[in-house]
N, C-alpha and C positions, 0 to 999 in steps of 0.2 A: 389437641389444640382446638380451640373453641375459633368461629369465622371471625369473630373481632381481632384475634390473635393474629389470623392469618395476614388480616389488612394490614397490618401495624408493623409485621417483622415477615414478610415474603419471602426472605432469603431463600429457606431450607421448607421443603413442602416434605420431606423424604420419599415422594415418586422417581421412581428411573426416568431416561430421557423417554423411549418407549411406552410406559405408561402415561403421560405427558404429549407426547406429537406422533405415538405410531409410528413404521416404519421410516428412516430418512428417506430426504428425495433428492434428487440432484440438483432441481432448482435452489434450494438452501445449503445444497454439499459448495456448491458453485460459488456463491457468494462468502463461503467459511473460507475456501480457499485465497479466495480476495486477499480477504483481511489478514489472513495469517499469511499469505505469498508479502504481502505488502508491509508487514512488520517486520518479515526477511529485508526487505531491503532496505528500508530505514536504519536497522541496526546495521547491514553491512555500511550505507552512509556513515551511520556515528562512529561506528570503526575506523572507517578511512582518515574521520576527524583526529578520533583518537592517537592513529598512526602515525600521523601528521605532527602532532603537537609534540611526540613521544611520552604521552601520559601512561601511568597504569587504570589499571581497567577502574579503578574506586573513581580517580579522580577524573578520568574518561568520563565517565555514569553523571559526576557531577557539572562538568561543561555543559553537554548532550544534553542530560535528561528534560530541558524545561524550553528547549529550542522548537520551532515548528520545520517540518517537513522540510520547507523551501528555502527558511533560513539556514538550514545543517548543506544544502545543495550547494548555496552560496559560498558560505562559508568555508567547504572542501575546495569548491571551485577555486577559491583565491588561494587556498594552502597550497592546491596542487599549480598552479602559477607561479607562487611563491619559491615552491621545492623544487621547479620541474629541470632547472641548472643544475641544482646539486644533487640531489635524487636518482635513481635509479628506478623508473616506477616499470612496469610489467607492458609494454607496449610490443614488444620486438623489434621491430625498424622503422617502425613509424614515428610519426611526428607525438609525441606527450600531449600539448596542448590540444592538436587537433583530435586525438583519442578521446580525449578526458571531454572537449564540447561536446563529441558526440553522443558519449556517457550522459552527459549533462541533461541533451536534449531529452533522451531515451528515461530520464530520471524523471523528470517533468510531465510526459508524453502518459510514463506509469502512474503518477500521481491522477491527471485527467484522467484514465479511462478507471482511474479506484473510485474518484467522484464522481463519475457519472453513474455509480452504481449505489454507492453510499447515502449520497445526496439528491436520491430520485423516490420518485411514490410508486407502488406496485400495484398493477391489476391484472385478472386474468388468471388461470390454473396454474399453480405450482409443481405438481409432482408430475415427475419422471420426466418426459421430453417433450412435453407440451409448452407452448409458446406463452409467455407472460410480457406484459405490456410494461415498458420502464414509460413514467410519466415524471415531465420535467415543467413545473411553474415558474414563470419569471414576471414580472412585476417592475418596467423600467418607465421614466417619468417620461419617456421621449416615443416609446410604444404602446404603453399601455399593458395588460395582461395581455399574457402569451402562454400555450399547453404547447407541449412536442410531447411527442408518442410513438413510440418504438418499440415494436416486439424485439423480446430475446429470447432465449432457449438456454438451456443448461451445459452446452454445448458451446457458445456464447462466452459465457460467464466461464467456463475454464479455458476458451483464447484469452480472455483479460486477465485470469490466472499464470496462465505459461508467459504471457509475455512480462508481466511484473516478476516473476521470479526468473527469466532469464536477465533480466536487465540487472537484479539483484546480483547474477551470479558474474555479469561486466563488471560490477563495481569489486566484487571480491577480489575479482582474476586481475584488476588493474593494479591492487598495492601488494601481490604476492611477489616475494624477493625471491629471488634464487642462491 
């Protein structure tokens, strides 16, 4: 593959990951986590949708697929309103609605702390357990520019891990029937 080639179709370099970035590091193991802990829970959300509606999984995929985040939050939220009379949802003694708000909050809560990581600028040393700096710009007509800046650690970054993939695992444990 000639360099013009390479500009034009990037896809496949055929390097290993290794040949390419060297060792992983946990500052980037950290942030993989995120993103895959946090597609764990959007799909249990579309689940929940799905269980709600009594779709199969095709037609599930096709409700789901093209909804954001907050709207599928929504939208369960009022299913499980909807059903929580006739339903049977996985609470144990507790109050359904008041479960499922706090699901709710805790769904939202994982969303923020996924943006604060997704949708920030990075400085500072990445590998192993050295501190990298999350930088945040905002730009409002009433302040003016603004920077925040905040070290994290990789250490950091998998608390924002466990707790999107426990909230993930609320939302499973909510519509399992017995």
């Amino acid at each position: 593959m000639n360099e013009d080639e390479y500009y034009l179709n990037p896809e496949f370099t055929g390097d290993t990951f290794e040949e390419r970035t060297g060792d992983p590091d946990s500052f980037s193991a950290g942030i993989g986590r995120i993103v895959l802990n946090f597609s764990e829970l959007e799909a249990q959300i579309s689940n929940g949708i799905v269980k709600c509606l009594q779709l199969d999984e095709e037609r599930g995929r096709i409700v789901t697929s093209e909804i954001s985040f907050k709207s599928k939050v929504y939208i369960l939220s009022s299913l499980v309103k909807h059903l929580s009379g006739q339903w049977k949802f996985n609470v144990g003694d507790r109050d359904t609605l008041k479960c499922w708000e706090e699901i709710q909050k805790q769904c939202f809560r994982a969303e923020e702390k996924r943006n604060l990581i997704m949708h920030s600028e990075w400085a500072g040393p990445y590998l192993r357990d050295l501190k990298a700096h999350r930088i945040k710009y905002s730009a409002k007509a009433k302040s003016g520019l603004k920077r925040q800046t905040e070290p994290i650690d990789s250490g950091g970054m998998l608390d924002i891990a466990d707790y999107i993939i426990t909230v993930a695992t609320f939302v499973e444990e909510f519509f399992l029937t017995t």
